[in-house]
Backbone bond lengths (Angstrom), bond angles and torsions (degrees), N, CA, C in turn:
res aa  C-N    CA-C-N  psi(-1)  N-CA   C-N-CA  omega(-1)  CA-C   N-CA-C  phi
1 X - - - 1.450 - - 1.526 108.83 -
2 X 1.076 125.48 141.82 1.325 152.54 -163.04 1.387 104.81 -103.02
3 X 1.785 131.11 103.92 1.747 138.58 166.06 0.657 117.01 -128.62
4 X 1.236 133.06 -178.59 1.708 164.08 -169.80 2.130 101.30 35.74
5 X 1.275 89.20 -171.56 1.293 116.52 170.66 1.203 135.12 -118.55
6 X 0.997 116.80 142.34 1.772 118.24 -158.37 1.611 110.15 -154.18
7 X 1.608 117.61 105.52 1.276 133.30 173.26 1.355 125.74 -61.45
8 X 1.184 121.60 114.67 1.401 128.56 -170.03 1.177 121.09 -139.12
9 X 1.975 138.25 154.19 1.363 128.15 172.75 1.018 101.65 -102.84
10 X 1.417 115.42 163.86 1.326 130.30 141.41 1.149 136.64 -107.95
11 X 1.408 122.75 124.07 0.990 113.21 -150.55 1.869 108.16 -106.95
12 X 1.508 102.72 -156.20 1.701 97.58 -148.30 1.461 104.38 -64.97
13 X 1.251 140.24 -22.02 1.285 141.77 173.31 1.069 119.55 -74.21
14 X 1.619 139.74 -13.13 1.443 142.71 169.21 1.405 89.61 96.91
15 X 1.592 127.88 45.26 1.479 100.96 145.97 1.281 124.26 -148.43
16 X 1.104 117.02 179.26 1.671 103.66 -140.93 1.968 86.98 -144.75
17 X 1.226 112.14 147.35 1.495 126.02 169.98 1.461 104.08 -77.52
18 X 1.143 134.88 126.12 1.497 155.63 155.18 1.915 94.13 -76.72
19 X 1.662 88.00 114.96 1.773 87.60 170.67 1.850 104.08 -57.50
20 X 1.356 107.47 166.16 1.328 117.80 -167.84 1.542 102.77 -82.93
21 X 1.388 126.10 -37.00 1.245 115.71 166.82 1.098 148.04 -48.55
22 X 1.537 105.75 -16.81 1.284 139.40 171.91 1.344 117.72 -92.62
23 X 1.562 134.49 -31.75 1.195 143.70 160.87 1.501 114.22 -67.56
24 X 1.145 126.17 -44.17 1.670 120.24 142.55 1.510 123.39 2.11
25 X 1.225 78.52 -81.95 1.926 93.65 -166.51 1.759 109.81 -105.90
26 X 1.666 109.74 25.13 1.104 98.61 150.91 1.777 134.46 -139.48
27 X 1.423 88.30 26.73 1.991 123.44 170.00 1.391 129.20 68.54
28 X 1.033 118.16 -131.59 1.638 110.85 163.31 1.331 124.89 -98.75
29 X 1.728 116.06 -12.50 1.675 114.86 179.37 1.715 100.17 -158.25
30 X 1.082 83.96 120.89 1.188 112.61 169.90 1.575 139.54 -144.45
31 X 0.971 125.01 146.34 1.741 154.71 -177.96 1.750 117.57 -40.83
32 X 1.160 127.23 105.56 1.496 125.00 170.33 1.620 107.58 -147.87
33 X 1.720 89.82 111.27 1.652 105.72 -177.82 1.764 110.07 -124.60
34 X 1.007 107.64 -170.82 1.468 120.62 179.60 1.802 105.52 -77.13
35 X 1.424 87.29 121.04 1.519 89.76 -179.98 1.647 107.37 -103.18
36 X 1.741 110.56 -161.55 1.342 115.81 178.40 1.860 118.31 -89.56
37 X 1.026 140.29 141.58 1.076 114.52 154.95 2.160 96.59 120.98
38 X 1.572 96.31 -12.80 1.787 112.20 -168.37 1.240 103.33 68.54
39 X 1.508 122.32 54.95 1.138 132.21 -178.73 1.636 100.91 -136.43
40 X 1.472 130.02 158.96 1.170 136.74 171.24 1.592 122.14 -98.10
41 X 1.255 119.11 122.15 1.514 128.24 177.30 1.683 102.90 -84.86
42 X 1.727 99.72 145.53 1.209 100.54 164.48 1.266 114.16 -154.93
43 X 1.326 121.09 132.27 1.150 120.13 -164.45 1.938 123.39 -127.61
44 X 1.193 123.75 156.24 1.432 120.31 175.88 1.529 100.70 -81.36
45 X 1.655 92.53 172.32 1.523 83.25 -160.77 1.262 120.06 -96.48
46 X 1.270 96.08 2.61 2.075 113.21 159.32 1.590 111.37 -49.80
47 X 1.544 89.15 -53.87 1.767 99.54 -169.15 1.328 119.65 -73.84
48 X 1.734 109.79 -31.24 1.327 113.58 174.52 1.826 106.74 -64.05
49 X 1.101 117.96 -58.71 1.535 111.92 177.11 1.345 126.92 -42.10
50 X 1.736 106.62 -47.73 1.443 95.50 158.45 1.336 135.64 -69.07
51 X 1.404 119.71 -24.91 1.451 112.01 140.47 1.185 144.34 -14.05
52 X 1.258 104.29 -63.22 1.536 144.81 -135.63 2.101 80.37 -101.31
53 X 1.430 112.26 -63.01 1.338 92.07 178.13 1.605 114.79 -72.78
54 X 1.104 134.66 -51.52 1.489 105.93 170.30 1.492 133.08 -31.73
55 X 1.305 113.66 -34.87 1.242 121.17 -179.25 1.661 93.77 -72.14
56 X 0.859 126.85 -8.29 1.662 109.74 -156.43 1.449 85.81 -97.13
57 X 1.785 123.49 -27.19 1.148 110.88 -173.82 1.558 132.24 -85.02
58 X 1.571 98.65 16.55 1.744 114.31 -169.40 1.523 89.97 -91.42
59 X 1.266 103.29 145.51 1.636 138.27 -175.05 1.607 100.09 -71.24
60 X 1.624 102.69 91.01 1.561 106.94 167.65 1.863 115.62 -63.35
61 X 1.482 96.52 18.75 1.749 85.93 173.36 1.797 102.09 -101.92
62 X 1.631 106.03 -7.89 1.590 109.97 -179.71 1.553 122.90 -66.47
63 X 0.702 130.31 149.29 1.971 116.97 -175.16 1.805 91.45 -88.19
64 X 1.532 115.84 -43.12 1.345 113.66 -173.92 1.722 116.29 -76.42
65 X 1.367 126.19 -5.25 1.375 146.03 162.67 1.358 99.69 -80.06
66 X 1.161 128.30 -72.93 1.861 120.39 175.94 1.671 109.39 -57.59
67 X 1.252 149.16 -27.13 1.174 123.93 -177.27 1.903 105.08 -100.24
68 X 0.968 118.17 3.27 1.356 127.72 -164.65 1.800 94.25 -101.17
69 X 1.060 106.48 -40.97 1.474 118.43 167.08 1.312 125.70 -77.00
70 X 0.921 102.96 -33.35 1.937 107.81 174.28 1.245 102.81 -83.38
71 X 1.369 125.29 -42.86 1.810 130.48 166.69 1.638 111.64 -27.70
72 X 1.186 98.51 -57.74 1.754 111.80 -160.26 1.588 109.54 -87.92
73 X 1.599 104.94 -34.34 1.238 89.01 168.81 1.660 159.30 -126.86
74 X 2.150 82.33 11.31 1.187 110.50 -175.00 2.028 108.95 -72.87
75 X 1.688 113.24 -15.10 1.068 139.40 173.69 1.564 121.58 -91.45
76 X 1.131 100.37 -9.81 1.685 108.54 -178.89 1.863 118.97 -80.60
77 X 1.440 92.54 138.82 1.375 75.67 -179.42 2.026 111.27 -154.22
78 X 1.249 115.78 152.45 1.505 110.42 -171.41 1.163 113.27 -91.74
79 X 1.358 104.49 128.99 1.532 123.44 -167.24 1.866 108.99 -116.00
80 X 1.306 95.50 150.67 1.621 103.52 -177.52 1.520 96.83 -158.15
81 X 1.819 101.20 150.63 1.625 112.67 -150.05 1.861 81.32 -90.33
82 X 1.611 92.31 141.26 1.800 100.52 158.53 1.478 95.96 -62.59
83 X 1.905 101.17 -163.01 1.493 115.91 172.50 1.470 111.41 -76.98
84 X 1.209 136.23 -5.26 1.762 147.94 174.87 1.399 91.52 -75.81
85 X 1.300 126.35 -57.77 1.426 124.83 -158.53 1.998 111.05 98.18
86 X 1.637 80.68 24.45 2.138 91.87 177.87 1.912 88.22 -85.10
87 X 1.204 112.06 -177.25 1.717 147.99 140.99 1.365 117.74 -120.84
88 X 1.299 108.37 162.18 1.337 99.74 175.35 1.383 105.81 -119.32
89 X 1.586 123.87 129.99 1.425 128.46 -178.35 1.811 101.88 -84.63
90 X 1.543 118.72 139.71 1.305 125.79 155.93 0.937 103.23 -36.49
91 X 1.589 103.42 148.79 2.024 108.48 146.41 2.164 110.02 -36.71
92 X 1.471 79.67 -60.54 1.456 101.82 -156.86 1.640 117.58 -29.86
93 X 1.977 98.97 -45.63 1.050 111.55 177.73 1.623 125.09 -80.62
94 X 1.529 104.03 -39.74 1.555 101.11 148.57 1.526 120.12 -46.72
95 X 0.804 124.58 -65.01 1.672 107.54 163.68 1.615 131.53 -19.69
96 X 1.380 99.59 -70.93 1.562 122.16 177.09 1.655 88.68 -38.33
97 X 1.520 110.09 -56.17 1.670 91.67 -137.87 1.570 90.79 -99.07
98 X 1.245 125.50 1.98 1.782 131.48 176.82 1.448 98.34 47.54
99 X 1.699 93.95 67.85 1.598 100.30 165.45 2.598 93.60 -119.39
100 X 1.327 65.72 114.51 1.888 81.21 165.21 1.538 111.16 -85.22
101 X 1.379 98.49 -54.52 1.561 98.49 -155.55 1.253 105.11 -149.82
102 X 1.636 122.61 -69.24 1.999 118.01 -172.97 1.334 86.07 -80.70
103 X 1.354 112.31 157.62 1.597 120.74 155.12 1.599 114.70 -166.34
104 X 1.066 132.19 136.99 1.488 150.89 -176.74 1.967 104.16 -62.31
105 X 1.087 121.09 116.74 1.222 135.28 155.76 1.839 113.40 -74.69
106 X 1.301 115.54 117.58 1.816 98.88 -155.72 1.410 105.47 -132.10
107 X 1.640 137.05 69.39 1.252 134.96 163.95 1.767 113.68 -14.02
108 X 1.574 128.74 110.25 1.187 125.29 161.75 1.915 107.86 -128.86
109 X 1.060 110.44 81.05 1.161 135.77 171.07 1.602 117.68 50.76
110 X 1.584 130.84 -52.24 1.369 123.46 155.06 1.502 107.05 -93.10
111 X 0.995 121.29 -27.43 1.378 112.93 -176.76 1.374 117.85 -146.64
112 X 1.542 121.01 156.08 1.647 130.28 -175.57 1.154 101.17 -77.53
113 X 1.735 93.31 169.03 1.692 96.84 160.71 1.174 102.19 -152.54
114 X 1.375 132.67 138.83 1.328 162.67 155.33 1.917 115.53 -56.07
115 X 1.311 81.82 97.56 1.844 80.62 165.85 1.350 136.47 -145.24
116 X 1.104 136.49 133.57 1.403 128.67 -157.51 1.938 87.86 -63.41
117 X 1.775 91.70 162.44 1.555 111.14 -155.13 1.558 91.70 -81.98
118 X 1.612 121.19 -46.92 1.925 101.07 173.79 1.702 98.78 -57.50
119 X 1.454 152.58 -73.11 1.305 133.17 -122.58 1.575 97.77 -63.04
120 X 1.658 107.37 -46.16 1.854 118.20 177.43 1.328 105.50 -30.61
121 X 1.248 108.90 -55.26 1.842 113.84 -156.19 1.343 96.07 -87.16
122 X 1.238 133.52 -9.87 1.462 112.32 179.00 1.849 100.51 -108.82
123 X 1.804 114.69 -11.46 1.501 101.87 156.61 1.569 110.86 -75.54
124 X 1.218 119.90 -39.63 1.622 100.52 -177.18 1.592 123.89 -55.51
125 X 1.250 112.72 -38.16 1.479 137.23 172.01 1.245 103.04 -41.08
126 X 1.145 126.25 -59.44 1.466 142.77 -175.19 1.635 103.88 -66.08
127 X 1.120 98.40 -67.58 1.520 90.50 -172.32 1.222 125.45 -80.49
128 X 1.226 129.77 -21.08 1.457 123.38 142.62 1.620 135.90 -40.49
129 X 1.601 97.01 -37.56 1.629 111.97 162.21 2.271 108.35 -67.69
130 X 0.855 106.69 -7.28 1.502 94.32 177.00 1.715 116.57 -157.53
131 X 1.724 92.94 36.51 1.415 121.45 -163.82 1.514 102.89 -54.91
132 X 1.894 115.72 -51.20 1.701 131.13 -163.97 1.858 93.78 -73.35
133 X 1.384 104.33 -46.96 1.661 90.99 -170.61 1.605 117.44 -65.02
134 X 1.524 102.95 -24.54 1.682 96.20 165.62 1.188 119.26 -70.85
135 X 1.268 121.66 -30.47 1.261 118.96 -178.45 1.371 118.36 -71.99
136 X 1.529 125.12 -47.73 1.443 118.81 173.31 1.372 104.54 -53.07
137 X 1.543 117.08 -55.40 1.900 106.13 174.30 1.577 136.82 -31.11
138 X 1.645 89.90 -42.12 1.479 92.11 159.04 1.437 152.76 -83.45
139 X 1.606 92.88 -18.63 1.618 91.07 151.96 1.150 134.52 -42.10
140 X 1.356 123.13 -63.19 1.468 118.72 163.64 1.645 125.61 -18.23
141 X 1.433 102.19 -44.81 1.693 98.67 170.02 1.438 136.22 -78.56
């Protein structure tokens, strides 16, 4: 399982140190694509497959099943740690997720997420401002 938060740069080559706790439990190759939120998903490659088959089971006659799928995985790509224990992120995805330089390393239970250090601080901001009403919402589920 994938927690806490952990501040990190990236530096001029697009790559970034994966805390070690996180390299643990996610092996020698693994998954980092465009997530929700202009944030980066990353996943082991257990989780990516199960992913990967749910997605397989969305109705390619849907327009929101074909672009939801091409989203996640026309941007995806397999990553493995140098001897530092960095990856190296695309341009492309540095883009997506408008990481320059600081950015948040972010345990969310199967998988991390990568986000530049303003978008983090302006999701916590946010969701701390309407932290109780999500939570009663989610009871229901």
């Amino acid at each position: 399982m994938f927690m806490g938060e952990y501040k990190h740069n990236i530096d001029a080559k697009g790559r970034i140190i994966i805390p070690a706790k996180f390299r643990q439990d996610l092996g020698e190759k693994f998954v980092v694509t465009r997530g929700m939120d202009n944030c980066l998903f990353g996943y082991p490659m257990d989780e990516w497959e199960k992913f990967q088959t749910k997605i397989n089971e969305l109705p390619l006659s849907k327009k929101d099943a074909r672009y939801f799928t091409r989203f996640f995985f026309s941007a995806a790509v397999e990553c493995e740690f140098d001897k530092q224990g960095r990856i190296n992120i695309p341009a492309n995805l540095r883009e997506f997720a408008k990481i320059d330089k600081k950015c948040e390393v972010v345990g969310v239970s199967n998988r991390f997420e990568i986000w530049s250090e303003n978008l983090w601080q302006d999701f916590n901001e946010e969701a701390e401002a309407s932290f109780n009403e999500i939570a009663e919402n989610m009871i229901d589920f």
